[in-house]
Every structure is written in C-alpha cells, then in structure tokens.
LOLOVO-809101 format. One record per atom (N, C-alpha, C): residue in three letters; z, y, x. Coordinates in steps of 0.1 Angstrom, whole numbers, plus 2048, in hexadecimal, padded with zeros to 3 digits. Atoms other than C-alpha are relative to their C-alpha. Layout:
BEGIN
(atom 'ala',(Z,Y,X));
...
***
This chain:
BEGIN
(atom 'unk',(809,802,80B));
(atom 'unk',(387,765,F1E));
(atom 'unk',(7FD,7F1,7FE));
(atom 'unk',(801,810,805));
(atom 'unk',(385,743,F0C));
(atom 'unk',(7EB,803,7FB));
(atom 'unk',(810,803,801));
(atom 'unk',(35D,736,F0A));
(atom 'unk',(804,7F8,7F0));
(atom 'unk',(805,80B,80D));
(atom 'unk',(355,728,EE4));
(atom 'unk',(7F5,7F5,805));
(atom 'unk',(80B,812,7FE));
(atom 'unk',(349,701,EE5));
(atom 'unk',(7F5,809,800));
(atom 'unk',(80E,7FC,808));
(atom 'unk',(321,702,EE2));
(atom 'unk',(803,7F5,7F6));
(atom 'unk',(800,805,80C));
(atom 'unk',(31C,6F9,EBE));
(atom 'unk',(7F6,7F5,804));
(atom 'unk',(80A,80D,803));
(atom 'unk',(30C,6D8,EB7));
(atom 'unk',(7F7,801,7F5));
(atom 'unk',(813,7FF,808));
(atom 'unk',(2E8,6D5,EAD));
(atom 'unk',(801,7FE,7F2));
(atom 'unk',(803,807,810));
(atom 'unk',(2DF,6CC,E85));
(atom 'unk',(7F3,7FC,808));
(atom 'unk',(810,805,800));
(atom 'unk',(2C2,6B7,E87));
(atom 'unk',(7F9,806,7F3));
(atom 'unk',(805,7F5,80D));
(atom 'unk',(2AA,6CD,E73));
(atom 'unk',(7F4,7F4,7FA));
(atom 'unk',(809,809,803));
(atom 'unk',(293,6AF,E6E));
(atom 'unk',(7FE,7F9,7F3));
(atom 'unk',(803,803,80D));
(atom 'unk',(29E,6A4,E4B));
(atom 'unk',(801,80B,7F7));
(atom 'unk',(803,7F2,807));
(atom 'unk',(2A0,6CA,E3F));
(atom 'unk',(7EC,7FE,7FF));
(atom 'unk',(80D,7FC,803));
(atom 'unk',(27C,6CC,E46));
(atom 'unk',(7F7,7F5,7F7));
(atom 'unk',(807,80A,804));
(atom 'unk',(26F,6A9,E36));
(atom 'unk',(809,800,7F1));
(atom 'unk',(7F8,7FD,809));
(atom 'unk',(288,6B3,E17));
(atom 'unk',(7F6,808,7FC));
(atom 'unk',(809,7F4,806));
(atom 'unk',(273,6D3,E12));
(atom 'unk',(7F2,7F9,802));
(atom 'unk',(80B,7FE,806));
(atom 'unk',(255,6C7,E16));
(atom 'unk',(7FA,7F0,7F3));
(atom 'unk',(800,808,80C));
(atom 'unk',(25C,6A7,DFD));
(atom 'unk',(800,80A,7F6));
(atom 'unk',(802,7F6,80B));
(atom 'unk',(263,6C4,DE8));
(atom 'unk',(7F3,805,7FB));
(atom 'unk',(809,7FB,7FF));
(atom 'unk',(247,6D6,DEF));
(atom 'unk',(7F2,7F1,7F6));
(atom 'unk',(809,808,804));
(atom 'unk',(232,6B8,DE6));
(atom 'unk',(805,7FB,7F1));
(atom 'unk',(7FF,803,807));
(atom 'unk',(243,6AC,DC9));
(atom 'unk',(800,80C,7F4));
(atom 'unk',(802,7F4,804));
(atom 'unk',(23F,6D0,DBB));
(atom 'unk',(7EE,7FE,7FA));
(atom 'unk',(80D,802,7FD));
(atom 'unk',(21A,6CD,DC3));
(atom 'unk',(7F9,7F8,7F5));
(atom 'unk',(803,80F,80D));
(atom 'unk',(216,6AA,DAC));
(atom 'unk',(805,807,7F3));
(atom 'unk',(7FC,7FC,807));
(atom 'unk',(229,6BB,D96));
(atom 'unk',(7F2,80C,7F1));
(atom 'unk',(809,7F5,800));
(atom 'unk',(20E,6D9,D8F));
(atom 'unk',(7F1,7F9,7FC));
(atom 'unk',(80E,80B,801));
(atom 'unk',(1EF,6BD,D92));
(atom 'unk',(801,7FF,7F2));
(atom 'unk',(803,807,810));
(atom 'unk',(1DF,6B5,D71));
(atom 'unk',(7F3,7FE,7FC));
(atom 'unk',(80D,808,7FE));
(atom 'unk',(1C3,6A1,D6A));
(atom 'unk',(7F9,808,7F4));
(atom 'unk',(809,7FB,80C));
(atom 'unk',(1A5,6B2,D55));
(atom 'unk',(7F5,7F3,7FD));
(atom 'unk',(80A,80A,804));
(atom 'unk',(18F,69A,D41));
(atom 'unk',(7F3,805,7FB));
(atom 'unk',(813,7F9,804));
(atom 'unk',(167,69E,D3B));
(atom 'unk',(7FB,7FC,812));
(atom 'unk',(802,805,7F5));
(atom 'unk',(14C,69C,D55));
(atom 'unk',(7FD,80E,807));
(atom 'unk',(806,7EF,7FB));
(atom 'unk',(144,6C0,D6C));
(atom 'unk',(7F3,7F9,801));
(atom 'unk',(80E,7FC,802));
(atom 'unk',(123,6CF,D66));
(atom 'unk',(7FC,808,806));
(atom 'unk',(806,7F4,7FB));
(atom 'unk',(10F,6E9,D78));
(atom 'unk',(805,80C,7F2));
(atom 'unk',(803,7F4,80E));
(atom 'unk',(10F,70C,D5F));
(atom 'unk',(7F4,7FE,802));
(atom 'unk',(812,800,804));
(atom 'unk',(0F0,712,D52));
(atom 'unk',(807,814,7FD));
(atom 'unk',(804,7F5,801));
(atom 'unk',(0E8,737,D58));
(atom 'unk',(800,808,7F1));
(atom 'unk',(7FD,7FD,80F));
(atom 'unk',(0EE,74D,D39));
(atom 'unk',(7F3,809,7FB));
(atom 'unk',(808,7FB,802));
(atom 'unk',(0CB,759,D3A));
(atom 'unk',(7FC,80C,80B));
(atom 'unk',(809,7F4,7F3));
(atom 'unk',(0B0,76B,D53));
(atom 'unk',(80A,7FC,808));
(atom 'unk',(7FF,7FA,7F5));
(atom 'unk',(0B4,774,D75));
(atom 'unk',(80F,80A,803));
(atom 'unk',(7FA,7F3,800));
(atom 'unk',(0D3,787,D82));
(atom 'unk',(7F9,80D,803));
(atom 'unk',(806,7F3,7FF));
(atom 'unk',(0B7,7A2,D8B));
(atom 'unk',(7FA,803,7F0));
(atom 'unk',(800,7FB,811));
(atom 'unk',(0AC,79F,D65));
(atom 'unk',(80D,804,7FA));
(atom 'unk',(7F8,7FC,804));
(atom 'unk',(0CE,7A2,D5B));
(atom 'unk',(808,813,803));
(atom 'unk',(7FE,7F0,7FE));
(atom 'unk',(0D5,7C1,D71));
(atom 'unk',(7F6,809,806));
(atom 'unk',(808,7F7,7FD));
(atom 'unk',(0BE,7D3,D74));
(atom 'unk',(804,811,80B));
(atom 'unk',(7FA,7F2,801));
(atom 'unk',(0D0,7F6,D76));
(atom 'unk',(80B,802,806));
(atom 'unk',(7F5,801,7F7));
(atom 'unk',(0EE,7E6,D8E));
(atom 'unk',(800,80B,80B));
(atom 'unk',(7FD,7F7,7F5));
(atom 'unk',(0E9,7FF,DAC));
(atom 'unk',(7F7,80E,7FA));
(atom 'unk',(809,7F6,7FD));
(atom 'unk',(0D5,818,D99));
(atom 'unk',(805,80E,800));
(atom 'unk',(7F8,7F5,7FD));
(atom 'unk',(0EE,832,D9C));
(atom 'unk',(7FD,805,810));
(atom 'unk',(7FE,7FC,7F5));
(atom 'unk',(0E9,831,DC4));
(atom 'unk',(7F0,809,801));
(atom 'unk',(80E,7F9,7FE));
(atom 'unk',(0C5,83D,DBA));
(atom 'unk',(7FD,807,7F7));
(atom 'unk',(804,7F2,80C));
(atom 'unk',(0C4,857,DA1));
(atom 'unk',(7FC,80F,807));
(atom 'unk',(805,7F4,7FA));
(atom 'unk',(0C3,872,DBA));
(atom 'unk',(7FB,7F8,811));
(atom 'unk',(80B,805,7F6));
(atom 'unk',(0A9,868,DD6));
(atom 'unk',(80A,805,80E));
(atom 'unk',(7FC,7FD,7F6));
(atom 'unk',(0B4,868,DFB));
(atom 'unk',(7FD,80B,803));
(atom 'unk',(803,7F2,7FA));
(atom 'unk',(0A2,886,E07));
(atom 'unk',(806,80D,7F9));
(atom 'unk',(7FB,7F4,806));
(atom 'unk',(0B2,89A,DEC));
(atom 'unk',(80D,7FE,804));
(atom 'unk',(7F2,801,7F9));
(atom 'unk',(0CF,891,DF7));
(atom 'unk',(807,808,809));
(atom 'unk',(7FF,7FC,7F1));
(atom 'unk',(0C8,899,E1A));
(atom 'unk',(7FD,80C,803));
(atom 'unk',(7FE,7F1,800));
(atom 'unk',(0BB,8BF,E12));
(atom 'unk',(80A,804,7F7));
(atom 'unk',(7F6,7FA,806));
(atom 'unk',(0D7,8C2,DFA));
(atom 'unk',(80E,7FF,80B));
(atom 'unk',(7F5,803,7F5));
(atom 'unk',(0F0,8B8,E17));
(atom 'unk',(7FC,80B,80C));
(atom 'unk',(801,7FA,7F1));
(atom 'unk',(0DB,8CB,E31));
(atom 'unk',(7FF,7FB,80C));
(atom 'unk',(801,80A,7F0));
(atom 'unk',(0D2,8B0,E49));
(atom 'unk',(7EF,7FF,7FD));
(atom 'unk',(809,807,7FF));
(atom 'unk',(0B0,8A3,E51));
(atom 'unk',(7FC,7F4,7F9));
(atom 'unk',(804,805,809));
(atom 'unk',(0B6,887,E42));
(atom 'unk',(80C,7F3,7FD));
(atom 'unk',(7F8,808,803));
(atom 'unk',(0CF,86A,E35));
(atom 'unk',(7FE,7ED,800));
(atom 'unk',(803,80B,802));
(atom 'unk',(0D1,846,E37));
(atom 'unk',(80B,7F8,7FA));
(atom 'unk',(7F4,805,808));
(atom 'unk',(0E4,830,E1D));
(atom 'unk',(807,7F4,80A));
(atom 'unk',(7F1,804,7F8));
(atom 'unk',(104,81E,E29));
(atom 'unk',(804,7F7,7FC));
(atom 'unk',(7FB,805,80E));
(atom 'unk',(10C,80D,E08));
(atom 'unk',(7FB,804,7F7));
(atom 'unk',(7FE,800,808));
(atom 'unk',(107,804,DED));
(atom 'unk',(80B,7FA,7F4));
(atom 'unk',(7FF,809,808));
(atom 'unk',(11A,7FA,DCF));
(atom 'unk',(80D,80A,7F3));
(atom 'unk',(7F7,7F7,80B));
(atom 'unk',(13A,80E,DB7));
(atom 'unk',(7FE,80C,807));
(atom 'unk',(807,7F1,7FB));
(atom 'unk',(134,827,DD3));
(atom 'unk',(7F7,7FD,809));
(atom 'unk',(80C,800,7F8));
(atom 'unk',(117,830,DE4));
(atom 'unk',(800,80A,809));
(atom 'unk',(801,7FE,7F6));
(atom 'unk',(114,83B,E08));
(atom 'unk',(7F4,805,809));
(atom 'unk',(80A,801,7F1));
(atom 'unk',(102,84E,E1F));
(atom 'unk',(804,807,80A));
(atom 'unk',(7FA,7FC,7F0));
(atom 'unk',(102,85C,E40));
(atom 'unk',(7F3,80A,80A));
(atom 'unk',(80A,7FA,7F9));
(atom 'unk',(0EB,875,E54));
(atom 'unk',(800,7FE,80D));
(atom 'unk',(800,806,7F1));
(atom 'unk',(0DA,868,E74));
(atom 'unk',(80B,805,80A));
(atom 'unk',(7F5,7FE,7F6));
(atom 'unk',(0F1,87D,E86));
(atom 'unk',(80C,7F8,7FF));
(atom 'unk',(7F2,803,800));
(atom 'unk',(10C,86E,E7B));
(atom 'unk',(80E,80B,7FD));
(atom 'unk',(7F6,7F2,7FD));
(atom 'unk',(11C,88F,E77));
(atom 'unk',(803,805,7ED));
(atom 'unk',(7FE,7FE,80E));
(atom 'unk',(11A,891,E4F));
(atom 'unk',(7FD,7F3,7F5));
(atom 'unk',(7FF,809,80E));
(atom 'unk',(126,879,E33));
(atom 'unk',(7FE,802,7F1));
(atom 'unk',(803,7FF,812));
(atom 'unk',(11B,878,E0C));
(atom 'unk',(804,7F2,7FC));
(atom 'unk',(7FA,807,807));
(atom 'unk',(12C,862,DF4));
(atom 'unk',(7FD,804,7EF));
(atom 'unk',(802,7FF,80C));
(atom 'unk',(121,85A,DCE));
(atom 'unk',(80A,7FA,7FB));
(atom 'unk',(7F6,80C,808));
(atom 'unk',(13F,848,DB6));
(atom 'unk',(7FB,804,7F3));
(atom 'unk',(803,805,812));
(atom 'unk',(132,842,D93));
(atom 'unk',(808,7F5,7FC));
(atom 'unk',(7F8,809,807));
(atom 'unk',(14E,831,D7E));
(atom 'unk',(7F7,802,7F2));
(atom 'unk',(7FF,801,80E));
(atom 'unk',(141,829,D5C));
(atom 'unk',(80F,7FB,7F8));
(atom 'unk',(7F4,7FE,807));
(atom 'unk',(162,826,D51));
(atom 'unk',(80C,807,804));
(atom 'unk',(7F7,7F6,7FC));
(atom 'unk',(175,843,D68));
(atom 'unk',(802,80C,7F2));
(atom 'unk',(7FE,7F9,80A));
(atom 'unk',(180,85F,D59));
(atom 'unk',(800,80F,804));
(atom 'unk',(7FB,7EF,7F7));
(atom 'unk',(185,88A,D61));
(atom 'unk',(80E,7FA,804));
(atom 'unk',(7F4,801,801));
(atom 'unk',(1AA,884,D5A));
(atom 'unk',(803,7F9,80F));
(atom 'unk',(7FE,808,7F3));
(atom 'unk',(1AD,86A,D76));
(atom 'unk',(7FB,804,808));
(atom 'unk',(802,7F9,7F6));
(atom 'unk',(197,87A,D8C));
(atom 'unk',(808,809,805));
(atom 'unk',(7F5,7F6,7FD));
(atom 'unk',(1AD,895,D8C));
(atom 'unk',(80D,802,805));
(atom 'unk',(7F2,804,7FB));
(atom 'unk',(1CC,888,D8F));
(atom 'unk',(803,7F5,80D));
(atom 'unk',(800,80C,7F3));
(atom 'unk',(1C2,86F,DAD));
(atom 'unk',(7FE,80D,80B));
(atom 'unk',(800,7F8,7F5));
(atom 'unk',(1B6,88E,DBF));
(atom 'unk',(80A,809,7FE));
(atom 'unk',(7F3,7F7,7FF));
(atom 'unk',(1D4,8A4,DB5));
(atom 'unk',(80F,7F4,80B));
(atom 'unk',(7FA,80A,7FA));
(atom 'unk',(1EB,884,DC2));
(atom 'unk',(7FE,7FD,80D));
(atom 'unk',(803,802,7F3));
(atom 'unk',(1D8,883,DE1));
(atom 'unk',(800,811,804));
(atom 'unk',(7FB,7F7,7FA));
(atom 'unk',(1E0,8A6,DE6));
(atom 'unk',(7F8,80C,803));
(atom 'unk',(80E,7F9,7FD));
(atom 'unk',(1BC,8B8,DE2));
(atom 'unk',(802,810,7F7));
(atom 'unk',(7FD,7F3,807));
(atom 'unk',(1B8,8DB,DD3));
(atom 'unk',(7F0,7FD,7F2));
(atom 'unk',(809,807,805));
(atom 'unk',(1A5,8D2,DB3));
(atom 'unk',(7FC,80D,7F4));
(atom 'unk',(805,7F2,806));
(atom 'unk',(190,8F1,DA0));
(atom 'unk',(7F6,7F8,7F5));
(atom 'unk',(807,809,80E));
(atom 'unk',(183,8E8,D7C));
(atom 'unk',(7F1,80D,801));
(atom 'unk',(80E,7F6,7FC));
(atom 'unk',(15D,8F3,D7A));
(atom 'unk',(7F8,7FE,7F6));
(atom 'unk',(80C,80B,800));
(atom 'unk',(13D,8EC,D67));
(atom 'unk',(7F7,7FF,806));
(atom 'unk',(811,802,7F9));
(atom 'unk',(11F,8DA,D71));
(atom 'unk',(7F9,800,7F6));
(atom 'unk',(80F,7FF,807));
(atom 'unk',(0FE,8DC,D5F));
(atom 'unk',(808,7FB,7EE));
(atom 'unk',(7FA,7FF,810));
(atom 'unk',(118,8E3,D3F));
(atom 'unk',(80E,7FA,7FE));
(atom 'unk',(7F6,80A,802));
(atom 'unk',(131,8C7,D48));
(atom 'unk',(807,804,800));
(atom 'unk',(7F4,800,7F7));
(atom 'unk',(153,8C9,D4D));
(atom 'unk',(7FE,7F8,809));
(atom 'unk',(803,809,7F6));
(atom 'unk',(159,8C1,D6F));
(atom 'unk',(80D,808,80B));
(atom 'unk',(7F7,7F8,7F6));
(atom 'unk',(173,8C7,D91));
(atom 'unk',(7F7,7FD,80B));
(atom 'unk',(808,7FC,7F4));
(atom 'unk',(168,8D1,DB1));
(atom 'unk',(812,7FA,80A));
(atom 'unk',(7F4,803,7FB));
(atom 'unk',(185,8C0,DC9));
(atom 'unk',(7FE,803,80E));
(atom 'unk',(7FF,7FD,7F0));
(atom 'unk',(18D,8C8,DEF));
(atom 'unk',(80F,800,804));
(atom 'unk',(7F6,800,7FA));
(atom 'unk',(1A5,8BB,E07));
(atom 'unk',(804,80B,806));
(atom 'unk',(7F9,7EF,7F7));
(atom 'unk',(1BD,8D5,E16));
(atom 'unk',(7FD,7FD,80D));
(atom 'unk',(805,800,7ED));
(atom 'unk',(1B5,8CA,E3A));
(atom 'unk',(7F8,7FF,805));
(atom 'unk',(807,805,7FC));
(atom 'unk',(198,8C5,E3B));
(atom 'unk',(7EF,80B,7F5));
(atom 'unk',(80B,7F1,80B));
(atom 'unk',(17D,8E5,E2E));
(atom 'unk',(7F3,7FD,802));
(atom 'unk',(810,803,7FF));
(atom 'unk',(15B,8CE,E3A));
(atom 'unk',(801,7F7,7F6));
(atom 'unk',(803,80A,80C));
(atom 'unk',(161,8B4,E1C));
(atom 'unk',(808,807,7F2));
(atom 'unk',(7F9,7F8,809));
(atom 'unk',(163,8BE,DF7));
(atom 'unk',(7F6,7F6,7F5));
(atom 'unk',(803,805,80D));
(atom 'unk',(15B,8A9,DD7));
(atom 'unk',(7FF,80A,7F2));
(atom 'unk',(801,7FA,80F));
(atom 'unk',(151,8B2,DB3));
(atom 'unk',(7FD,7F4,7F7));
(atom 'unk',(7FA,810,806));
(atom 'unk',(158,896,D96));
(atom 'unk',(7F6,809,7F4));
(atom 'unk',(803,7FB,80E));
(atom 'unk',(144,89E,D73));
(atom 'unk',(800,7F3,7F9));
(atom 'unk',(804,808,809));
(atom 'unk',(143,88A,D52));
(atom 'unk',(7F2,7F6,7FE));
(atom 'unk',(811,7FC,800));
(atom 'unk',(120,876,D55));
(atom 'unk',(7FD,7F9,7F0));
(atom 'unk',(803,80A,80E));
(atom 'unk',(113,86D,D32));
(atom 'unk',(80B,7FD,7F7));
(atom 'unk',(7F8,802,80B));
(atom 'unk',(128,85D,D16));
(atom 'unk',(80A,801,805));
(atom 'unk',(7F2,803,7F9));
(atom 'unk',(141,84E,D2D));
(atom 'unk',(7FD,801,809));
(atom 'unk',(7FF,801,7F2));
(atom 'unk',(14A,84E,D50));
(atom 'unk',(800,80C,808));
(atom 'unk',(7FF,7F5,7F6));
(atom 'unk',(14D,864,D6E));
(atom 'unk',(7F3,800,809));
(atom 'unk',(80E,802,7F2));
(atom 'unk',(12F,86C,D8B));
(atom 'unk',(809,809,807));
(atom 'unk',(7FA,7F6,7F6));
(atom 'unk',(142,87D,DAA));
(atom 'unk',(7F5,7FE,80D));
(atom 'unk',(807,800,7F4));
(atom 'unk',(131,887,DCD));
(atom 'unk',(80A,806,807));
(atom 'unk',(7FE,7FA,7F7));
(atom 'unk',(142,88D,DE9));
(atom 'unk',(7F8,803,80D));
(atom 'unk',(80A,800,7F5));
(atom 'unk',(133,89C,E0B));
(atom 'unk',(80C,804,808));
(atom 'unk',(7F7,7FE,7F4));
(atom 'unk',(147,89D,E2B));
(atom 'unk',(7F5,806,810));
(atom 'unk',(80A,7FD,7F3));
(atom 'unk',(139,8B0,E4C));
(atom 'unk',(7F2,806,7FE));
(atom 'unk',(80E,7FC,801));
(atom 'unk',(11A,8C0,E3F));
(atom 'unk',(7FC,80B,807));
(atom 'unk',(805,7F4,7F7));
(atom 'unk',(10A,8DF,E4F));
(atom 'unk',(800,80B,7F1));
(atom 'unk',(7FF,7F6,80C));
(atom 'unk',(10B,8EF,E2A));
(atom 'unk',(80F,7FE,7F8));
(atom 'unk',(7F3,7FF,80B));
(atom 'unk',(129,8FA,E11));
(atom 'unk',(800,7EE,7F9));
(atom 'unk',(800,80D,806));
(atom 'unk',(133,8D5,E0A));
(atom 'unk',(805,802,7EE));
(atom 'unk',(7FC,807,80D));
(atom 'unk',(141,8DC,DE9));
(atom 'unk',(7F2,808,7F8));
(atom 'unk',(810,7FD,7FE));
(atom 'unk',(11E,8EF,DE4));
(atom 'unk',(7F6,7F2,7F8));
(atom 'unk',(804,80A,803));
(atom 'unk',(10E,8D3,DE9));
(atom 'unk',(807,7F4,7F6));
(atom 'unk',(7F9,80A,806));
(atom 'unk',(124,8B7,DD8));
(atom 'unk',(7FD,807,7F2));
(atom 'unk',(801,7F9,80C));
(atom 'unk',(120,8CF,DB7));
(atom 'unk',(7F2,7FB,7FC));
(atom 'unk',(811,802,803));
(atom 'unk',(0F8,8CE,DBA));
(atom 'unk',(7FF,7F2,7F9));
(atom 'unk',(806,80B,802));
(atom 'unk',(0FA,8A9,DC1));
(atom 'unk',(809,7FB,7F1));
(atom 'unk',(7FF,804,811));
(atom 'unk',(10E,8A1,D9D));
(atom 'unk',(7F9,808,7F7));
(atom 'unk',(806,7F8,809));
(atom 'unk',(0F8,8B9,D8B));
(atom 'unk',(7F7,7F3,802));
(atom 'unk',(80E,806,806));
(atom 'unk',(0D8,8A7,D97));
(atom 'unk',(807,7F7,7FC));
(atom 'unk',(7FF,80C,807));
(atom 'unk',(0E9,885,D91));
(atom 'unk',(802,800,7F0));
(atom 'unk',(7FA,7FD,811));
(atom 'unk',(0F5,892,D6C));
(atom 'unk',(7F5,800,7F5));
(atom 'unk',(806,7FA,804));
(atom 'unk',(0D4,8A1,D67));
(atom 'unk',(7F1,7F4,800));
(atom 'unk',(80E,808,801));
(atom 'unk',(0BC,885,D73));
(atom 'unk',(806,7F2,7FC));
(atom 'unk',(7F9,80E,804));
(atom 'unk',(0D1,867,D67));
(atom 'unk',(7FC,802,7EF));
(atom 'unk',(801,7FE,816));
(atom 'unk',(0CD,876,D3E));
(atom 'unk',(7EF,7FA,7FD));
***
C-alpha cells in the first residue's frame, strides 16, 4: 500500500480578509446620507386609551362567570388577552378560547379546520350561518365559528370541560353574537 503525501496547508488568512473587505465595501456601498434634522412625532391625537377604546373589548362581551357556568366549572380565570382570548379553570382541567377576526371569514374558517383534519358540521346560531368543528382525536374539545355583524368571524373553542364542549362553544358564540349587536 503506497501512503499519499499530506497535502500542504493554504493559508486561509487572505480568503478571510478578502471576504470581509467585501463584506465591508458592500456595506459603504448600501450607506446613504439623509438630509434634514430628526424630530420627535408628535402624537396624532388623544391618548392611545382614547384612541382605542374597544381594543380588547371582544375579550369582554361575555362576562367571566358566564363563561364558567357555560363551560361548567366553578369558575375561569383569563390567560390572555389580545386576537384571541384565553381562559383556564382553576383546576386547570378545562380551556376556553375566544378568536374574533374582524376581517376572517366562514370560508377560511372552514377550510383551515378541514386542512387540519377536523369534522366540520354547518349549523345556525341565533340565525347565523355558522360550523361547529371537532377534532377526530380528541371528543373533550370542539369549536363553533359564526359570522359576527357586518364583517368578520367570532369562534369559541372549549377543550376538557365537564359539559358537551361543542354545547357549550355554540352557547358561547350565540351570547357573543347576541350581546356584541
């Protein structure tokens, strides 16, 4: 068996000070001077609490406690707030979930939970069109999505309740449909 020489080193030393001349002259490249002096903004009027007023009021249209006898727990405490809203019963043992899109849609509800693989049953709520969605593996969580108002979607899911979660989830977009008008 014949041994091959060892190959002789490259000194990697002007590869790396090559790339990063690059890198820099790249950099200068991209630079570009803006003229004027910076100024603070000036606020576009009021308070962001005057401005939004009505930002989280979706997570309160239906009161905690109704929640928490519509779920069948004692009682709920929120988790989150914000595009969805969250809560959780002290045990820990049952989840509720609100998503209000003002710019979702049925269509897309529909086909995100058909895509995810759910069994999705068209219904109405308090007149609406609306689906009732439930995962196949899982028979303690079950959503219902309705139209709320001009535009947008209101969905509730409930996961782990001690009552018919899709039951429940139905109630809770009625009241939100019904106390949001």
């Amino acid at each position: 068996m014949r041994a091959d020489p060892p190959r002789a080193r490259r000194p990697r030393r002007p590869a790396r000070v090559a790339g990063l001349l690059a890198c820099c002259v790249l950099a200068a490249g991209c630079a570009q001077t803006v003229r004027g002096e910076a100024s603070v903004a000036e606020p576009s009027g009021g308070s962001a609490e005057q401005q939004y007023v009505n930002l989280l009021r979706e997570c309160t249209v239906v009161p905690e406690d109704v929640i928490a006898d519509t779920a069948g727990v004692q009682a709920v405490v929120d988790t989150f707030s914000g595009a969805v809203c969250r809560w959780r019963s002290f045990d820990g043992a049952t989840d509720v979930q609100l998503n209000w899109f003002e710019s979702g849609t049925m269509d897309r509800e529909k086909s995100v939970a058909e895509r995810l693989g759910y069994t999705v049953e068209t219904v109405r709520i308090s007149g609406a069109p609306a689906y009732v969605m439930r995962a196949p593996d899982d028979a303690s969580s079950c959503g219902a999505v309705a139209r709320a108002g001009d535009s947008g979607v209101v969905g509730w899911w409930v996961h782990g309740a001690p009552v018919d979660p899709c039951a429940a989830a139905r109630t809770l977009v009625e009241l939100s449909i019904n106390r949001a008008l």
